[in-house]
Backbone as CSV, one residue per row, in Angstrom:
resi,resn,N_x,N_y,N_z,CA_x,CA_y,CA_z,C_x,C_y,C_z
1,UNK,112.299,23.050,195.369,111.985,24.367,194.836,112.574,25.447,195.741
2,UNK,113.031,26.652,195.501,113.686,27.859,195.762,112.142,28.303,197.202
3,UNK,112.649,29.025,198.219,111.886,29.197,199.025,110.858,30.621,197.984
4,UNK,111.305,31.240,197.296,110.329,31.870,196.383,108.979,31.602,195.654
5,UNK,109.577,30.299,195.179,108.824,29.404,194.448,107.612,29.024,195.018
6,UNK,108.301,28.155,196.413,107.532,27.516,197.340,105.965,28.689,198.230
7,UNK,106.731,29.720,197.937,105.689,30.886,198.491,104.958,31.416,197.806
8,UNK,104.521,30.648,196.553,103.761,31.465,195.370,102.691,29.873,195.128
9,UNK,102.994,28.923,195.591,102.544,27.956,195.696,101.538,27.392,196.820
10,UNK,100.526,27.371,196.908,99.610,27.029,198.113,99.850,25.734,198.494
11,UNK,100.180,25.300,199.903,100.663,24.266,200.498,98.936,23.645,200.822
12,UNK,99.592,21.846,201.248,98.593,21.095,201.653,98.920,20.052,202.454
13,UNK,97.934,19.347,203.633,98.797,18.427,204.227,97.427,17.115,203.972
14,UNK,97.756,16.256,203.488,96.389,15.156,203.519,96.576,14.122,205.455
15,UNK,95.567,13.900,205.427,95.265,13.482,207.192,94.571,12.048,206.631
16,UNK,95.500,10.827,207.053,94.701,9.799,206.509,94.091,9.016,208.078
17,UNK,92.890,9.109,208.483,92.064,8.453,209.333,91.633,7.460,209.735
18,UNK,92.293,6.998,210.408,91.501,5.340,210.701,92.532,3.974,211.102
19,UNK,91.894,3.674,212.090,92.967,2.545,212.167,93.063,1.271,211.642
20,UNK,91.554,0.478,210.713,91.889,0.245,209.663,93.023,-0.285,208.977
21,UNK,93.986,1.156,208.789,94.885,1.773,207.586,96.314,1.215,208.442
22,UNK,96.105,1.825,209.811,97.135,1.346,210.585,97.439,0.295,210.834
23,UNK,96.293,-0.882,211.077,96.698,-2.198,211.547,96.991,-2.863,210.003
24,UNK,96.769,-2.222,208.789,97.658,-3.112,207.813,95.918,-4.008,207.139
25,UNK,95.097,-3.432,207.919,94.069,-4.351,207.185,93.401,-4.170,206.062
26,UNK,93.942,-2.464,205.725,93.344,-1.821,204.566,94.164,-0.991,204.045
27,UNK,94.519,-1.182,202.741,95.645,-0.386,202.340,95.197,0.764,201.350
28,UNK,95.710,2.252,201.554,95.499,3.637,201.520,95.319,3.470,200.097
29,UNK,94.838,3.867,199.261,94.933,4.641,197.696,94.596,5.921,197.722
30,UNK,93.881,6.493,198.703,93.526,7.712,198.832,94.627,8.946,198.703
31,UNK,95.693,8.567,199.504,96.872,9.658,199.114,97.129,9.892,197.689
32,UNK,97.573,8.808,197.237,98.289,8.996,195.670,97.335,9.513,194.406
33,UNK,95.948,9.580,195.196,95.031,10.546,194.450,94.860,11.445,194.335
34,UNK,95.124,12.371,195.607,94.913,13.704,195.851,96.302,14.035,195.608
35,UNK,97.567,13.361,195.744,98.845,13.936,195.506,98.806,14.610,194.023
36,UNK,98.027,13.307,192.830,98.302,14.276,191.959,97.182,15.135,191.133
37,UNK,96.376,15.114,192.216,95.320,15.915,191.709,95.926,17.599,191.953
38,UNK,96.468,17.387,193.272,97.126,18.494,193.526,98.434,19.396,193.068
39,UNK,98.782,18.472,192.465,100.004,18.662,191.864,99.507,19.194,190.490
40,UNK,98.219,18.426,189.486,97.611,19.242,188.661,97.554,20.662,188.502
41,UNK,96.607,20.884,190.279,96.192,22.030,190.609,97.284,23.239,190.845
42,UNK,98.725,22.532,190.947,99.267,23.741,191.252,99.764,24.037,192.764
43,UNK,98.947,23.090,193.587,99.369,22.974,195.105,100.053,22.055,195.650
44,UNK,101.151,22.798,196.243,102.412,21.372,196.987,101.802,20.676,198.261
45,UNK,101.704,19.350,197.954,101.714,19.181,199.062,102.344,18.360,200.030
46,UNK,102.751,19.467,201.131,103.909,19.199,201.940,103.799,17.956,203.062
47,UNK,102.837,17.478,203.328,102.658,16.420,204.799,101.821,15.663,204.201
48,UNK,102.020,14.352,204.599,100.466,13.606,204.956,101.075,12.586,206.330
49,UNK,100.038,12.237,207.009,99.721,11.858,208.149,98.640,10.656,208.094
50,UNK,99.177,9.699,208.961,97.803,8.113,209.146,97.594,8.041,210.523
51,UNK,96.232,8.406,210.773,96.221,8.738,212.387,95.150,8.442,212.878
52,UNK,95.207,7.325,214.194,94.181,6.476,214.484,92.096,7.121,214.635
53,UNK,91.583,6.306,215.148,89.914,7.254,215.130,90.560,7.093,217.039
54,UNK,91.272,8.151,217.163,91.091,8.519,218.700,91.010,10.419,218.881
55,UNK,90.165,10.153,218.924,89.727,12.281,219.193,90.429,12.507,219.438
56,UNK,91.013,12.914,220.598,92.324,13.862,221.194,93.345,13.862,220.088
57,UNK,93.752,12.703,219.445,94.760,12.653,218.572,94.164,13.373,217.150
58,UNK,92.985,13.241,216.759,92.238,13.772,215.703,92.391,15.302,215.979
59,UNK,92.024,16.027,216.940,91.794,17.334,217.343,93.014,17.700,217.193
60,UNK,93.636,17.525,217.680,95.171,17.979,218.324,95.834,18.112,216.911
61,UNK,95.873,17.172,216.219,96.714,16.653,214.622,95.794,18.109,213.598
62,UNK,94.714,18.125,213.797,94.165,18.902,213.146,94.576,20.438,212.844
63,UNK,94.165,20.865,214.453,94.773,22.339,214.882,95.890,22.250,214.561
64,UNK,97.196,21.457,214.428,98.223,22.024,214.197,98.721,21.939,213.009
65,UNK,98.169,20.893,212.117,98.440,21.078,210.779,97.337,22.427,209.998
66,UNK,96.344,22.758,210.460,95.393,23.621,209.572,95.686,24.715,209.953
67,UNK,96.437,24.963,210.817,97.417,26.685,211.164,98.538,26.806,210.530
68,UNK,99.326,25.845,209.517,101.074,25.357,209.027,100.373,25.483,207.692
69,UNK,98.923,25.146,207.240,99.699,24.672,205.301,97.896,25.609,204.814
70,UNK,97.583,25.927,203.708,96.525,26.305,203.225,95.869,25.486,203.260
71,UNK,95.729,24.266,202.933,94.332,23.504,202.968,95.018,22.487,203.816
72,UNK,93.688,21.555,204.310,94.137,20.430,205.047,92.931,19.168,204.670
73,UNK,93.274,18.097,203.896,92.221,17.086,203.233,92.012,16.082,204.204
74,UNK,90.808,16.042,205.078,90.971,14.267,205.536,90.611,13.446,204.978
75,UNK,90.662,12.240,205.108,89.742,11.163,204.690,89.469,10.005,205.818
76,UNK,88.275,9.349,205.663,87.958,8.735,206.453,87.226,9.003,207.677
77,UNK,85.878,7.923,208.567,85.839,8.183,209.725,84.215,9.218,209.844
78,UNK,83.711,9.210,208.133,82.573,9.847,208.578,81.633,9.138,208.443
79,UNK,81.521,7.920,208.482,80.241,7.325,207.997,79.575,6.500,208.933
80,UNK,78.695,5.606,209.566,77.475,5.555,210.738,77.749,4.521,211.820
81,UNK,79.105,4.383,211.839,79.146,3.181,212.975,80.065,3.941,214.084
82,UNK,80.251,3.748,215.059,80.867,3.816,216.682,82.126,4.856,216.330
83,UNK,82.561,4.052,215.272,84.750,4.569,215.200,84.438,5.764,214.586
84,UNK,83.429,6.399,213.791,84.078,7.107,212.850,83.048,8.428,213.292
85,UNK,84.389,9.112,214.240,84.029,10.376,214.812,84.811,11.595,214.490
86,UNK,85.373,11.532,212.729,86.122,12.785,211.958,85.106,14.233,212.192
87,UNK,84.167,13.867,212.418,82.781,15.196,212.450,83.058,15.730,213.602
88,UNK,82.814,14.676,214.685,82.469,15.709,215.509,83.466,16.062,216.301
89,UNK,85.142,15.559,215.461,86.720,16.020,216.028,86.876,17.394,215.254
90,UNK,86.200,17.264,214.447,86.597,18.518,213.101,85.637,19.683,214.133
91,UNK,84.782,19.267,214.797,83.617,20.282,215.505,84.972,20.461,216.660
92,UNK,85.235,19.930,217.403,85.708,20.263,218.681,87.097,20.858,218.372
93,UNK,87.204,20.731,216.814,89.121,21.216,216.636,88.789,23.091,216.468
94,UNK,87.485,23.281,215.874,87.179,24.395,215.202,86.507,25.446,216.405
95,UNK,86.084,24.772,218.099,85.111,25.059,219.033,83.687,25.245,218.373
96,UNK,83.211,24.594,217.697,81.534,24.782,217.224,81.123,23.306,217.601
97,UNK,79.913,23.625,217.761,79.006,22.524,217.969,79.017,21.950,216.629
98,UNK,78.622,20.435,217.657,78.180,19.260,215.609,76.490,19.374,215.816
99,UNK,75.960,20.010,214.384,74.721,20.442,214.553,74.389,19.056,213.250
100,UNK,72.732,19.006,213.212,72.120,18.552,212.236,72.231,19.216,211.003
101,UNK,72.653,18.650,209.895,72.614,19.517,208.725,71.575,19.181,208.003
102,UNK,70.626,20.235,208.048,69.115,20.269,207.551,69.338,19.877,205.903
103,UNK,70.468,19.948,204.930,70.312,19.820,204.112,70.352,18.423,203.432
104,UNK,71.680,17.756,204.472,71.877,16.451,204.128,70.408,15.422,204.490
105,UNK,69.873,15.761,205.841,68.761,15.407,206.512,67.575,14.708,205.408
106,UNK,67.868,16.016,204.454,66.463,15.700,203.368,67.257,14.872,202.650
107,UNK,68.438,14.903,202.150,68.859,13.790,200.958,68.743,12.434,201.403
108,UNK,68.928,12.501,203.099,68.802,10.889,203.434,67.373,10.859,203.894
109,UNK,66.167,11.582,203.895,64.955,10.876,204.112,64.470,11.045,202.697
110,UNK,65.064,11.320,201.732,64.423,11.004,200.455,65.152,9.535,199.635
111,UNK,66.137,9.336,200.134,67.318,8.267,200.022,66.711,7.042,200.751
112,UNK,65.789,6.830,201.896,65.605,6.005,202.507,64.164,5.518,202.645
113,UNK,63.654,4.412,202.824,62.023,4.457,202.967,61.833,4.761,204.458
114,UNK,60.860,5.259,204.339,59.881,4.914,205.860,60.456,4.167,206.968
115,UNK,61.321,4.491,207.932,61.921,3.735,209.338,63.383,3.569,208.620
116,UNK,63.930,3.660,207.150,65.026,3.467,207.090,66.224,3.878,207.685
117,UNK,66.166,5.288,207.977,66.891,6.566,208.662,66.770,6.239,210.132
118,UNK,67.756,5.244,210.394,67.577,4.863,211.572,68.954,5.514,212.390
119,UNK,69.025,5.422,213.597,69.751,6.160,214.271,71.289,6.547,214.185
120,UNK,71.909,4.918,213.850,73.404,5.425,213.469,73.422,5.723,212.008
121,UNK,72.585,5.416,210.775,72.683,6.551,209.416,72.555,7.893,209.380
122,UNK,71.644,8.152,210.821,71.358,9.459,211.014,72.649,10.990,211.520
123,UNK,73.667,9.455,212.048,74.486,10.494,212.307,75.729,10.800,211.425
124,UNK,75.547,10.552,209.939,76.400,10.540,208.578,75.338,12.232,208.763
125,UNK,74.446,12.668,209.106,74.000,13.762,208.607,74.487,15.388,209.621
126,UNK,75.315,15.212,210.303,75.877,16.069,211.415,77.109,16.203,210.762
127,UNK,77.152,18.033,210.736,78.593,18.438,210.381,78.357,19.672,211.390
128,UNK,79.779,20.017,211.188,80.197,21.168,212.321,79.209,22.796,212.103
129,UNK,78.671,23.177,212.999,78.794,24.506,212.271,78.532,25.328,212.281
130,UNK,78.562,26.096,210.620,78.949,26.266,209.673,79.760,26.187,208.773
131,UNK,79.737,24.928,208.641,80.473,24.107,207.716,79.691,23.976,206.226
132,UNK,80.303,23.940,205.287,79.584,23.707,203.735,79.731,22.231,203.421
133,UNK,79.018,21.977,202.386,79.304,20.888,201.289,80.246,20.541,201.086
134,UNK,80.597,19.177,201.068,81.799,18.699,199.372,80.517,17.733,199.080
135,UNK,80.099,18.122,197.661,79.268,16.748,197.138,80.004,15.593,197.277
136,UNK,78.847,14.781,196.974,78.970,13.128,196.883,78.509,13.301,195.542
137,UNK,78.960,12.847,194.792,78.444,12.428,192.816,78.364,10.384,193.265
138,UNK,79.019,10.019,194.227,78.924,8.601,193.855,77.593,7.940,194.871
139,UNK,77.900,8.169,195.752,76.701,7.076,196.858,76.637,7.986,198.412
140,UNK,75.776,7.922,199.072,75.990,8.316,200.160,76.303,9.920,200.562
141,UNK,75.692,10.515,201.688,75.999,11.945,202.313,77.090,12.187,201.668
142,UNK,77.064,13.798,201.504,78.130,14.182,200.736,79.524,14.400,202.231
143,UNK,80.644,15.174,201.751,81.754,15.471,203.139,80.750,16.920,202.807
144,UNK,82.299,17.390,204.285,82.001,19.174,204.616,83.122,19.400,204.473
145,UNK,83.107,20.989,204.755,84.100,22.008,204.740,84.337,23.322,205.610
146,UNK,84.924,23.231,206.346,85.097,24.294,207.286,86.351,24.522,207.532
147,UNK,86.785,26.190,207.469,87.952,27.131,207.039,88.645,26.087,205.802
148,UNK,90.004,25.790,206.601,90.866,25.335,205.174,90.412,23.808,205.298
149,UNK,89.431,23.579,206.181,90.199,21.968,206.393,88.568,21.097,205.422
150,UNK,89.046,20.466,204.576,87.976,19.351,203.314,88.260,18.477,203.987
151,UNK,86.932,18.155,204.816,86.779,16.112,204.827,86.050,15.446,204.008
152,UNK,86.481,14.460,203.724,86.143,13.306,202.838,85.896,11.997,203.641
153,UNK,85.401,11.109,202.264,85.144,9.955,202.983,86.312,8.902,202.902
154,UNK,86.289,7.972,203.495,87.644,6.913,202.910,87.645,6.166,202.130
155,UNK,86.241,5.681,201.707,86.261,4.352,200.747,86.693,5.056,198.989
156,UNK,87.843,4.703,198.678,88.292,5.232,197.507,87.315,5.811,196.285
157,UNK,86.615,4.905,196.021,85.803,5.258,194.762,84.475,6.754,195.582
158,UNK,84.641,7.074,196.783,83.604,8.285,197.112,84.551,8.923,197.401
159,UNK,85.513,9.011,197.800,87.082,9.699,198.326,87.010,10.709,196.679
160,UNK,87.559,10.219,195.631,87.474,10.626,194.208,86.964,11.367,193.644
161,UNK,84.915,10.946,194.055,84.117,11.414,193.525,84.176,12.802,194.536
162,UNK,84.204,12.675,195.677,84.149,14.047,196.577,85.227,15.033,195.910
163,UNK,86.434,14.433,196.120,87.687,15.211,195.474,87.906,16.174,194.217
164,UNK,87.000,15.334,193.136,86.732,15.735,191.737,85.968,17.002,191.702
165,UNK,85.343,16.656,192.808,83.672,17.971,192.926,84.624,18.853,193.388
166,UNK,85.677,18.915,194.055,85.768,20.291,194.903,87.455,20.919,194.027
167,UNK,87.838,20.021,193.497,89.501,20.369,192.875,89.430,21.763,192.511
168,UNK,88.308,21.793,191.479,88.131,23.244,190.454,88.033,24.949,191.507
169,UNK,87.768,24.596,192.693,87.601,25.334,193.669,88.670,26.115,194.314
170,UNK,89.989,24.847,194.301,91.204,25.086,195.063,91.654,26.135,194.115
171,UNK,92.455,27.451,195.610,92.986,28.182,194.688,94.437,27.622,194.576
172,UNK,95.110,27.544,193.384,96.203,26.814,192.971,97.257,27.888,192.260
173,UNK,98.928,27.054,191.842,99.738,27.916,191.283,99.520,27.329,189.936
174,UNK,100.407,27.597,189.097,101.080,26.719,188.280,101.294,24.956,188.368
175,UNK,100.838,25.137,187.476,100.725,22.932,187.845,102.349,23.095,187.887
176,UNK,102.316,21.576,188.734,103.616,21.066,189.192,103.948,19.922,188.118
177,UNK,105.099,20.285,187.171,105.409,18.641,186.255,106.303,18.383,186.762
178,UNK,106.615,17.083,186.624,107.500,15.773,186.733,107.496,15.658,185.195
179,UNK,109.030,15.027,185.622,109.631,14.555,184.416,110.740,13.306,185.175
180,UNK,110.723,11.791,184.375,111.953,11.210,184.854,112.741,10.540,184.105
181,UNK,113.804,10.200,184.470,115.286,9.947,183.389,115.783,8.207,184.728
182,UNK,115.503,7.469,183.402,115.704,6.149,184.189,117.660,6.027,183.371
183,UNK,117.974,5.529,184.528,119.317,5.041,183.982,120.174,3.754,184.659
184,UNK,121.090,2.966,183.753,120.874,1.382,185.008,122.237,1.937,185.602
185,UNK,121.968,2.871,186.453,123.512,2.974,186.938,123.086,2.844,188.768
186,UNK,123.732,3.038,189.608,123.108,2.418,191.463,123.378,4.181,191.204
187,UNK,122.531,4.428,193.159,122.334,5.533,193.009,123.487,6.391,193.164
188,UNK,124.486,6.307,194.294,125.385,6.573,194.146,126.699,7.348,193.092
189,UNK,126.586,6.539,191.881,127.111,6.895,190.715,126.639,8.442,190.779
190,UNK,125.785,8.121,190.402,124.945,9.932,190.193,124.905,10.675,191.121
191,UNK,125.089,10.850,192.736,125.131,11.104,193.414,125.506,12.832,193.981
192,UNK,127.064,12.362,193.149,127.676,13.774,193.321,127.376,15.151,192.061
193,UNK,127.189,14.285,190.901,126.445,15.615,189.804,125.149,15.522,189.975
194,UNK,124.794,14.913,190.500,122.884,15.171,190.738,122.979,16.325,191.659
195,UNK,123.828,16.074,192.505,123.391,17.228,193.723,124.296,18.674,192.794
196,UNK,125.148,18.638,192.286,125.510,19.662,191.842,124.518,20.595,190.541
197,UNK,123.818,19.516,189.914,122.626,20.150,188.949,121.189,20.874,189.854
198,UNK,121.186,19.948,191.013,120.235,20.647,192.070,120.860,21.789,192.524
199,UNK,122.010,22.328,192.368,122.338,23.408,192.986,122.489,24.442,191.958
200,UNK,122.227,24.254,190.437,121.847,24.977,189.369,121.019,25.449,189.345
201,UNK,119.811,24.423,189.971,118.267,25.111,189.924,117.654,24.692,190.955
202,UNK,117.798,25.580,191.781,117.174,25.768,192.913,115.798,25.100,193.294
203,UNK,115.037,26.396,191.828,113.684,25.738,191.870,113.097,25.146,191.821
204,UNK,113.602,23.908,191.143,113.158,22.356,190.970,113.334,21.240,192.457
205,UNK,112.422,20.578,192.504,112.738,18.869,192.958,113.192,17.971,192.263
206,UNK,114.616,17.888,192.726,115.589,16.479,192.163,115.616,15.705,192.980
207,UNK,115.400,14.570,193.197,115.574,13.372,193.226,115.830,12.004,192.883
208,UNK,116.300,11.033,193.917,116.996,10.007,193.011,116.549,8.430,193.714
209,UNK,115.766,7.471,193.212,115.162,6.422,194.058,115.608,5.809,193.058
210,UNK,116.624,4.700,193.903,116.865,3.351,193.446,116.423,2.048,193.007
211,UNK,116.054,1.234,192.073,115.402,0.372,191.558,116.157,-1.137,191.529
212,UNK,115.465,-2.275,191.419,116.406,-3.292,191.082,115.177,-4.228,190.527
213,UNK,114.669,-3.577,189.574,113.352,-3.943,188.635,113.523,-4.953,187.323
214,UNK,115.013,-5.165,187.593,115.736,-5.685,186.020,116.866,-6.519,186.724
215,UNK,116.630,-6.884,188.061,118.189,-7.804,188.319,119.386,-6.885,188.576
216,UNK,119.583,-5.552,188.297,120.540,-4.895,188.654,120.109,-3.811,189.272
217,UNK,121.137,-2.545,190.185,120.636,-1.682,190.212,120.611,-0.283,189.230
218,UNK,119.576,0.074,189.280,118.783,1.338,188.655,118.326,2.629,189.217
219,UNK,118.728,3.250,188.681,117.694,4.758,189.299,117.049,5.758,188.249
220,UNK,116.044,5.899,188.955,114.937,7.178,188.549,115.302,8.341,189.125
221,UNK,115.466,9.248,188.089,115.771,10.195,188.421,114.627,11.010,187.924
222,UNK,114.075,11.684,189.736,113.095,12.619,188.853,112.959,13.744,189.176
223,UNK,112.550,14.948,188.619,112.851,16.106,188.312,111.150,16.862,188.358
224,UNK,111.173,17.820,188.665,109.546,18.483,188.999,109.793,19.878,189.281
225,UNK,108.219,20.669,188.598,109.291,22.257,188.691,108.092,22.741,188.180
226,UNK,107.534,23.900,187.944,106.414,24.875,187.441,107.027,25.431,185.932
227,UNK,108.400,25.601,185.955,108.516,26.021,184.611,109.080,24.949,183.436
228,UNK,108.426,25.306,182.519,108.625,24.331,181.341,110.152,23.989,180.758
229,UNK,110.733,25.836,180.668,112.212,25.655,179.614,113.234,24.812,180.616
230,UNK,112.659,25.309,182.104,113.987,25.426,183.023,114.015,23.665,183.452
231,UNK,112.732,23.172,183.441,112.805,21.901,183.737,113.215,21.172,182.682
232,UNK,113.192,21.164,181.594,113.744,20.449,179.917,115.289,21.049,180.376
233,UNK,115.442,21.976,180.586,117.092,22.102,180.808,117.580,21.225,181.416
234,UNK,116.911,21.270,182.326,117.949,20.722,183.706,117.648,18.763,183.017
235,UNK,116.377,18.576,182.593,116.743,17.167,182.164,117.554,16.973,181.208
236,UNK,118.076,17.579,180.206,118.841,17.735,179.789,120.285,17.478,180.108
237,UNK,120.505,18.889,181.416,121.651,18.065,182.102,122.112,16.648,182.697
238,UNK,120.843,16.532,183.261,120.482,14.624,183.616,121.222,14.042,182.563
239,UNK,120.442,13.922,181.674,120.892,12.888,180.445,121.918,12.843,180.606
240,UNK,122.481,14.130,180.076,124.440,14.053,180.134,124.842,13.494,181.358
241,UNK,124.845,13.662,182.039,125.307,13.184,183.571,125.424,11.742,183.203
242,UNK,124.091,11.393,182.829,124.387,9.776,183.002,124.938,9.185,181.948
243,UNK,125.029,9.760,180.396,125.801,9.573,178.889,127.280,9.345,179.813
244,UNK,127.888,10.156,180.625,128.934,10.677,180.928,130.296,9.868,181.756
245,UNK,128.762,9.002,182.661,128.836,8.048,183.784,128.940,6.818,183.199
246,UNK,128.408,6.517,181.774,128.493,5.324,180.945,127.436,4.673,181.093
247,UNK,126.077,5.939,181.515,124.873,4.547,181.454,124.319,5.056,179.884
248,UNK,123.382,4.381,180.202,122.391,4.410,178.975,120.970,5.171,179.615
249,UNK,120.893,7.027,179.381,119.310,7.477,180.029,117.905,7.194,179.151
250,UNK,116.835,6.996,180.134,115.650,6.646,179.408,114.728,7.429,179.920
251,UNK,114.424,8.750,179.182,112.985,9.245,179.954,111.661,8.435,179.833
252,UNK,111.253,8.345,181.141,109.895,7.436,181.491,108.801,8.451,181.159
């Protein structure tokens, strides 16, 4: 997109937490949720990051992405065992104390019987603050929110439900569409008029990822943009490009 474009558009960076994710023992779905929730919403978002449960690295990663983009999403790292200290990094990134949040307090002694609320559940109930809400609609303490930066939880299906609660909130541009034009040609072929149609329209994301989904090679060509006519144009041009080249195009 045209640096115009890009400045009418509220940026985002997602922060994926936990090492977990890193050693390969648990694999992320959380990004590709919020990518296009956000993309719904209208907000680009420019970074994401997988970054171990070591504070200094939590703090540090924080402050410098939540000063660069409008919002900043974590996930992971808030819930009652040893590793998962996203709270009280989000407290020390912001200089506030991690206080008791009197509100969550009551949802988990009404959530729990008599002696249930035992010491490490107790500390799912500490957020920074003045920090707000993100509900929980699925199980468990809801996340918080303080300045730009939404934490969440990691386990996908509460990751979602948190996400869902707070989307309508974000202030957003123009949704972001995609559109893509499959063609069995390698990427190359297309190479040199792809980049010359990207230099037609500025404002769009063109891109070109290679496939070999069918025994040969293939590419997707895909195309993304806020405006409707200008993005049907430019796929348009696609098509031809590849009619031209002697493939055969297929919008997906």
């Amino acid at each position: 997109m045209s640096d115009t474009a890009a400045q009418r558009a509220p940026t985002a960076c997602v922060l994926v937490i936990g090492n977990e994710i890193l050693s390969g023992r648990t694999q992320d779905v959380n990004l590709n949720y919020i990518a296009k929730g956000l993309a719904e919403r209208g907000v680009r978002l420019m970074e994401a990051r997988v970054i171990p449960d070591n504070a200094d690295i939590i703090v540090a990663t924080v402050n410098g992405v939540r000063a660069k983009y409008d919002y900043v999403f974590t996930t992971g790292g808030i819930g009652p065992t040893h590793d998962d200290i996203t709270a009280e990094c989000i407290a020390r990134a912001f200089s506030v104390p991690l206080v008791l949040n009197e509100e969550i307090h009551r949802m988990m002694l009404k959530r729990y019987p008599p002696g249930g609320l035992n010491e490490a559940r107790l500390r799912m109930a500490y957020t920074p603050q003045g920090a707000s809400l993100v509900p929980n609609p699925i199980q468990g303490p809801p996340g918080f929110r303080i300045g730009n930066v939404i934490v969440m939880a990691g386990v996908p299906r509460i990751m979602q439900g948190m996400f869902d609660a707070i989307r309508h909130e974000l202030n957003g541009g123009p949704p972001i569409l995609s559109r893509t034009v499959n063609c069995p040609l390698a990427e190359g072929v297309v190479a040199k008029g792809l980049g010359e149609i990207q230099a037609r329209y500025p404002e769009l994301d063109i891109g070109s990822y290679p496939t070999f989904g069918r025994g040969a090679p293939e590419t997707n060509l895909v195309l993304r943009g806020t405006n409707t006519a200008r993005l049907a144009d430019a796929v348009g041009e696609v098509v031809e490009l590849v009619r031209s080249l002697g493939g055969k195009p297929t919008e997906l």
